[in-house]
C-alpha positions in Angstrom: 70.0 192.6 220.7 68.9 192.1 224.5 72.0 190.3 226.7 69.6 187.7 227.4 69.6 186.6 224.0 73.2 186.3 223.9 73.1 183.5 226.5 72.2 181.1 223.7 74.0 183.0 220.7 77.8 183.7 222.0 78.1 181.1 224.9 78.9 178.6 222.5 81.5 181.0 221.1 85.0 179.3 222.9 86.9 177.4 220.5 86.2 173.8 220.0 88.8 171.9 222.0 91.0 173.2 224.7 94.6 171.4 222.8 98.1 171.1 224.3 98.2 171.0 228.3 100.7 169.7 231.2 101.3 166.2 231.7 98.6 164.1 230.0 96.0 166.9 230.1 93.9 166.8 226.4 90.4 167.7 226.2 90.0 170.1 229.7 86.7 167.8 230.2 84.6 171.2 229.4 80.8 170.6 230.8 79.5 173.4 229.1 77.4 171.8 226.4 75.2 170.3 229.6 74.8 173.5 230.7 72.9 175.1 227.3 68.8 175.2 227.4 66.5 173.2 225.9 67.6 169.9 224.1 71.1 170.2 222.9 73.5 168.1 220.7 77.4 169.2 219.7 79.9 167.1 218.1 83.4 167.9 216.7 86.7 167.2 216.6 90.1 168.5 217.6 93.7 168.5 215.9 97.2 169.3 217.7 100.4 170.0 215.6 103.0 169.9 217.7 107.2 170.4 217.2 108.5 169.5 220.0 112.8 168.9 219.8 115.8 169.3 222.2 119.3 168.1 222.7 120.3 164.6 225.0 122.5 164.9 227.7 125.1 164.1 225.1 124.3 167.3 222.8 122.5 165.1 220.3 119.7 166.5 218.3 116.3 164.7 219.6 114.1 165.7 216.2 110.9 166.4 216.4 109.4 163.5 219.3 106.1 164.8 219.7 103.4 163.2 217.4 100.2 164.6 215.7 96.9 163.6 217.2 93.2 164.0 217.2 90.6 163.6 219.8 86.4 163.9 219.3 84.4 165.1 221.6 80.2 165.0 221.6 77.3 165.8 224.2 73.9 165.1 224.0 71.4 167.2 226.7 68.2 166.5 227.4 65.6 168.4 229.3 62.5 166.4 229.8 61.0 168.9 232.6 61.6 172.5 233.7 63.5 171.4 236.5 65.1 168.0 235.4 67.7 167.4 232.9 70.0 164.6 231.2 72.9 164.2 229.5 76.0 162.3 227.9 79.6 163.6 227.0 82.0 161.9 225.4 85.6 162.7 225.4 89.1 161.7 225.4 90.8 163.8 228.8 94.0 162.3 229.3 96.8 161.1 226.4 99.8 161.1 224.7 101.6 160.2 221.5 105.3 160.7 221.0 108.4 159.3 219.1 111.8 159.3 219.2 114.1 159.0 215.7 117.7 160.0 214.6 121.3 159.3 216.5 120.3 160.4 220.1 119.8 158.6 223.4 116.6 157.7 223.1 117.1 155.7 220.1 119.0 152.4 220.6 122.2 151.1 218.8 124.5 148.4 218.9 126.9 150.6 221.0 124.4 151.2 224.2 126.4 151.3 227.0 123.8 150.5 229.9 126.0 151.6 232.9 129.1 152.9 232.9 132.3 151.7 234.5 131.8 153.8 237.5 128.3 152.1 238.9 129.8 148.6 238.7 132.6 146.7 240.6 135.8 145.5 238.3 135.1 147.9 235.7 132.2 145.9 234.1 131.0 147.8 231.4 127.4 146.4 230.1 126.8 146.6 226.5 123.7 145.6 223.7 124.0 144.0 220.7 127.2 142.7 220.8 127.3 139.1 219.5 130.7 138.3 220.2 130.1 138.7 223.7 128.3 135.6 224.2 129.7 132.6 225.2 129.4 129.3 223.3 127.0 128.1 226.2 125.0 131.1 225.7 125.6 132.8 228.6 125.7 136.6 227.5 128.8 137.0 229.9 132.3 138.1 228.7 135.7 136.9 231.5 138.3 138.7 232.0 140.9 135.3 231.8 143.6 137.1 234.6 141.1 137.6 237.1 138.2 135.4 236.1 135.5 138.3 236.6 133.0 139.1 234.0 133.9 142.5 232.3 130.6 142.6 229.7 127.2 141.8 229.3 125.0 141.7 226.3 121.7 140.9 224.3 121.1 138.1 222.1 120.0 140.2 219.7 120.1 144.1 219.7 117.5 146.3 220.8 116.5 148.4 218.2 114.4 151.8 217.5 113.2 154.7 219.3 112.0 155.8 222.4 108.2 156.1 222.3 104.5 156.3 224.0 101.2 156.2 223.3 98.3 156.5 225.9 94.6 156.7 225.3 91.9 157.3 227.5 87.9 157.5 226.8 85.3 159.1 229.2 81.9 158.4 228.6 79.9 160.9 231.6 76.6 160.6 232.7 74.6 163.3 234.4 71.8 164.4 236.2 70.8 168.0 236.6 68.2 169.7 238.8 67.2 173.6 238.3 65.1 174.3 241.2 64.7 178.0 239.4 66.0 179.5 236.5 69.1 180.7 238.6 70.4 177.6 239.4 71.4 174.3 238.5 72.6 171.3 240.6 74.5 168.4 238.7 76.2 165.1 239.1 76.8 161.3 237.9 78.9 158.4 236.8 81.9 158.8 235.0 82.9 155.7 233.3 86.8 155.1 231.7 88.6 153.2 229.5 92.5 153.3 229.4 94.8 151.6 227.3 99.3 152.3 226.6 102.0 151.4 224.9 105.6 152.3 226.3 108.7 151.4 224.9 112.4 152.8 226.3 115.4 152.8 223.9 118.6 154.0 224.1 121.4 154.8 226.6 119.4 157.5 228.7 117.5 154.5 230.4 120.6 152.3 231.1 119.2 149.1 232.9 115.7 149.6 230.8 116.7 149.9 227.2 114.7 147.8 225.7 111.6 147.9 228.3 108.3 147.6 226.6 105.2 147.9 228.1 101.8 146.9 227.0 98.5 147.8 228.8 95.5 146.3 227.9 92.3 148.3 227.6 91.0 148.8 231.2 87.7 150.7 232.2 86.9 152.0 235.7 84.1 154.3 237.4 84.3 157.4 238.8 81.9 160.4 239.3 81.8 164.3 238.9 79.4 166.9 240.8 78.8 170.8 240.4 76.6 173.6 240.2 76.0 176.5 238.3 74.4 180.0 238.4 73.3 182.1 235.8 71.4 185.6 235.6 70.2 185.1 231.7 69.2 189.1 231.3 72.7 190.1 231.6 74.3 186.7 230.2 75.9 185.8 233.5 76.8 182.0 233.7 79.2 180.2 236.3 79.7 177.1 237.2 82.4 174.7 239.3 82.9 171.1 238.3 84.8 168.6 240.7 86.0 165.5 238.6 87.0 162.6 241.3 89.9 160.4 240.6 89.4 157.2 238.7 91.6 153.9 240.1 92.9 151.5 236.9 93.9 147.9 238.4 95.6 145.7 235.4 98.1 143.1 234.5 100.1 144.7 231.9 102.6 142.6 229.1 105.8 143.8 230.4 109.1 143.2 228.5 112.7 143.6 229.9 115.3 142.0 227.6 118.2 143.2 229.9 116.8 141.0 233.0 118.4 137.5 231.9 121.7 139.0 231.0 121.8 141.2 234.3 120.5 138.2 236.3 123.3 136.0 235.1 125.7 138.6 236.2 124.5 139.6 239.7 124.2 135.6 240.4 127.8 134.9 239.4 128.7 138.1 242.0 126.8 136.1 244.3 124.7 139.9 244.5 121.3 138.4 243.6 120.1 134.6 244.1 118.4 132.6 240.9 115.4 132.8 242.7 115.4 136.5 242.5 115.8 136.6 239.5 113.2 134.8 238.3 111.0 136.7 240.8 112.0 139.9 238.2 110.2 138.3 235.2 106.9 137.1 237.1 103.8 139.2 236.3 101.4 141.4 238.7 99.3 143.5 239.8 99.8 147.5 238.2 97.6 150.7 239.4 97.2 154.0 237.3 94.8 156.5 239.3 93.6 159.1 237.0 93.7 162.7 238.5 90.9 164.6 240.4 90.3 167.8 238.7 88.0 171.5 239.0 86.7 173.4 236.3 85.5 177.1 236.7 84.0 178.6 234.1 82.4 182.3 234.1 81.0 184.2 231.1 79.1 187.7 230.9 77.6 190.5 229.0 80.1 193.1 228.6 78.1 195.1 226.0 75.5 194.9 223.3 76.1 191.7 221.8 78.9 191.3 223.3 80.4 188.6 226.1 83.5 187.9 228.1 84.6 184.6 229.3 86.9 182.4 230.8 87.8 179.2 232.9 90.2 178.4 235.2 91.1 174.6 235.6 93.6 172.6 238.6 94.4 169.0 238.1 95.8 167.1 240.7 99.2 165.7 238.8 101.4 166.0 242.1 99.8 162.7 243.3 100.0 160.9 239.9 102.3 158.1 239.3 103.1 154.9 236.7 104.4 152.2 238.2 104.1 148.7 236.1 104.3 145.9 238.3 108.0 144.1 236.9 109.1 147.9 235.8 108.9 148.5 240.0 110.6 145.3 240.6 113.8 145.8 238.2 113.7 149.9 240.0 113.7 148.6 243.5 116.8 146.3 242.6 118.9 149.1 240.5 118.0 151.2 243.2 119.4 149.0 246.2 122.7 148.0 243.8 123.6 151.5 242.7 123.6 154.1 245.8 124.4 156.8 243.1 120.8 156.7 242.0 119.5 157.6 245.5 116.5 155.9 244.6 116.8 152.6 247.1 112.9 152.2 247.1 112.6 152.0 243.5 111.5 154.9 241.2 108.5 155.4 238.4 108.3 155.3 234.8 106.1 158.7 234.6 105.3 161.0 237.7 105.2 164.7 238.0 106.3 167.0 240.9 103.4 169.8 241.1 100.0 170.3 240.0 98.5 171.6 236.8 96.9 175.4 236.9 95.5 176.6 233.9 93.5 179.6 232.3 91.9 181.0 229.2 90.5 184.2 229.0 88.4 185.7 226.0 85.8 187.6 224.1 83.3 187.1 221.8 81.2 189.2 219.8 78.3 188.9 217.7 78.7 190.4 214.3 74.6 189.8 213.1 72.1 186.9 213.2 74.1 184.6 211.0 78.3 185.4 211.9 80.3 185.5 215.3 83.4 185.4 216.3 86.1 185.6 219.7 89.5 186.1 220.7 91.4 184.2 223.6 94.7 184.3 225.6 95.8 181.3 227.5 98.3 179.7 229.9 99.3 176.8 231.4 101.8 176.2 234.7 103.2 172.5 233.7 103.5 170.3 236.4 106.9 170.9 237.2 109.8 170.9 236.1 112.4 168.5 235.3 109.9 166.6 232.8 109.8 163.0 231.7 111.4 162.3 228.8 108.1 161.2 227.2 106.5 164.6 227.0 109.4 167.2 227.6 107.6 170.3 228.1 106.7 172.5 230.9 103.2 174.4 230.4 102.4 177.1 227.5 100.9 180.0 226.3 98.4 180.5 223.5 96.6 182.9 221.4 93.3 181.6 219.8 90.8 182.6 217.2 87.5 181.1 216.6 84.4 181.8 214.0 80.6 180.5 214.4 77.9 180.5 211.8 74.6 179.9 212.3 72.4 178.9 209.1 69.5 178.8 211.8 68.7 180.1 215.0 69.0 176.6 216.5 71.9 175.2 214.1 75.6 176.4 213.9 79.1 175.6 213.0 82.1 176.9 214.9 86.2 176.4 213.9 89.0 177.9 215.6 92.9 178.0 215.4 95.1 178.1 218.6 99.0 178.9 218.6 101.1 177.9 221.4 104.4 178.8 222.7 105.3 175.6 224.7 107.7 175.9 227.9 111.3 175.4 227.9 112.1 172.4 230.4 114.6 170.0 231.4 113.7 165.7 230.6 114.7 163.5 232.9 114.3 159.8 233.2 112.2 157.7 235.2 115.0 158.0 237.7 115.2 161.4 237.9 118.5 161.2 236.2 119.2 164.0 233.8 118.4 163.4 230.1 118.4 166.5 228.1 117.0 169.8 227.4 114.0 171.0 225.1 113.8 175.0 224.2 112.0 177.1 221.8 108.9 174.7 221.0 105.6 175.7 219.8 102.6 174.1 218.6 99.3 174.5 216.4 96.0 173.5 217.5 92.9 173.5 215.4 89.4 172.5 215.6 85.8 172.1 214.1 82.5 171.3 216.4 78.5 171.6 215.0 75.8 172.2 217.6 71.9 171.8 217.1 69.1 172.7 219.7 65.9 170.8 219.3 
């Protein structure tokens, strides 16, 4: 077979998804289905298994925190002239899904001591879920009678379950190409996002935000993407580089901090906080979640008869991310000013990352006859950075893939692959930066099935 025919038969060949990577990194927002001739539709579907399991600061076994999940994927392309084409991709490029369970400090009990003696004047001691604590009035205060100081604080009711997070996003991309030859091809358009979470913090590790919950209702934003490509189809030569621009998320998110009356109560009687500050720490506002800006290189050629080499390099700009709910920043910037020890007196975030994401797959793939292919890969991801948050406690990876196309018909095929990955030791810390545990020796299995159709 002639390379040039290989352009159509074995560029399909990477595996269907691109799994496990750093920080909220899912799908790798691949553009290649835009960039196959003729009319084009794909769809499929991608599964991670991950085990993901450490000790707390305490030496507590975590279990496994790290949840199964699926993401689908399609793209339809269009080419209505020689030197015009369309298209649409779907995917899901940034999430997370994860659980904590079992006797650990990211699971809350009735026993949760929020701060220790050592962070508080008079030896106070702050404590959930202690009933007895709370004075006939209600006042969740408990007074030392020889000195008249309060010496406890506590819930109404206990704070229960597990640590947890779950964080969705959609892209729908539209695009515009222009091939001014057969050489080259210019391309760009609208990127258009949803995002929705869930967060909830349990447990000692958090201290002052056990018991946060935070909800944020579905948001959707614009943003675009632009690139070109270049490709010598006799010798299957195709490259491309794809800049994805940030996307800014403005909402008012449902926020939940069952520790604020009680503290409030208690920083008012030590004349540290005024009533009206403390009813300032409940009031709603204005949150921001920018999405990262991103580039995608991606190179294939013919090595050999019927055979090509690929790969793709990607950098996403995590160093600049940050979460920062509105009344989660107001409750930081006050345990920050109260507790010098934290060395956080402007406040901290619930999820930021100190470096950006660099990641790379190499491969091969081979065509075996007209109807079966198949390809090997190698991969690895940096991280971005570690310490880690405690919501996704691992620091980058490296994977061995397989994957296997059929093709009933020259224009029709069906590809599956299998990914293993040997995910990076790394320390969890807490939105604070405060030390929270250690995860080692975690892997995961990523699997996936896509179809493709020319027309």
């Amino acid at each position: 077979m002639q390379l040039k025919q290989l352009t159509a038969a074995l560029c399909l060949l990477g595996l269907p998804f691109t799994t496990f990577a750093a920080a909220l990194d899912r799908s790798g927002q691949s553009i290649a289905g835009f960039l196959q001739p003729d009319n084009y539709f794909e769809a499929g579907i991608s599964i991670l298994d991950p085990n993901v399991s450490g000790k707390d600061s305490s030496g507590n076994n975590t279990g496994d925190m790290a949840s199964d999940y699926y993401y689908p994927h399609a793209v339809l392309k269009l080419q209505p002239t020689e030197k015009f084409s369309i298209g649409l991709i779907y995917d899901q490029p940034f999430g997370a899904d994860a659980e904590y369970s079992g006797r650990n400090n990211f699971v809350s009990t009735t026993s949760d001591v929020i701060l220790p003696p050592s962070d508080l004047t008079n030896g106070l001691a702050v404590v959930t879920g202690q009933p007895n604590f709370i004075a006939p009035d209600g006042t969740p205060l408990q007074v030392d009678p020889s000195t008249g100081q309060p010496v406890a604080i506590a819930l109404n009711n206990a704070t229960t379950g597990g640590t947890s997070v779950e964080v969705m996003t959609q892209n729908l991309n539209f695009l515009v190409g222009f091939q001014p030859n057969e050489h080259w091809n210019f391309y760009g358009g609208a990127v258009y996002q949803t995002l929705k979470a869930d967060v909830s913090l349990r447990g000692n590790a958090y201290s002052l935000f056990n018991g946060y919950a935070l909800d944020v209702p579905e948001d959707s934003a614009v943003g675009w993407l632009a690139g070109f490509a270049y490709q010598i189809p006799e010798i299957a030569l195709k490259a491309s580089v794809t800049y994805r621009s940030e996307i800014d998320h403005e909402f008012t998110a449902r926020e939940s901090m069952p520790l604020v009356p009680a503290m409030g109560a208690l920083l008012v009687s030590q004349n540290k906080l005024t009533p009206e500050q403390v009813a300032a720490l409940g009031q709603s506002g204005q949150s921001k979640v920018t999405t990262p800006q991103s580039v995608n290189v991606d190179f294939q050629t013919g090595i050999m008869a019927d055979t090509v080499a690929f790969a793709n390099v990607r950098w996403v700009n995590w160093k600049d991310f940050s979460m920062r709910p509105y009344q989660f920043g107001q409750l930081s910037q006050l345990a920050g000013g109260l507790l010098p020890s934290l060395g956080k007196p402007d406040g901290f975030n619930l999820v930021d990352y100190s470096k950006d994401q660099w990641s790379a797959n190499v491969g091969v793939g081979r065509k075996m006859n007209d109807k079966w292919a198949g390809n090997v890969s190698v991969g690895w991801d940096s991280g971005a950075g570690n310490p880690v948050t405690t919501l996704g406690p691992t620091e980058g990876f490296w994977n061995m893939g397989l994957g296997l196309q059929y093709s009933p018909t020259p224009k029709s095929f069906i590809a599956g692959g299998v990914k293993y990955l040997w995910l990076g030791d790394a320390k969890a810390q807490t939105g604070a930066h405060s030390p929270a545990g250690v995860f080692n020796d975690n892997d995961a299995l990523a699997y996936g099935l896509k179809i493709g159709h020319r027309f």
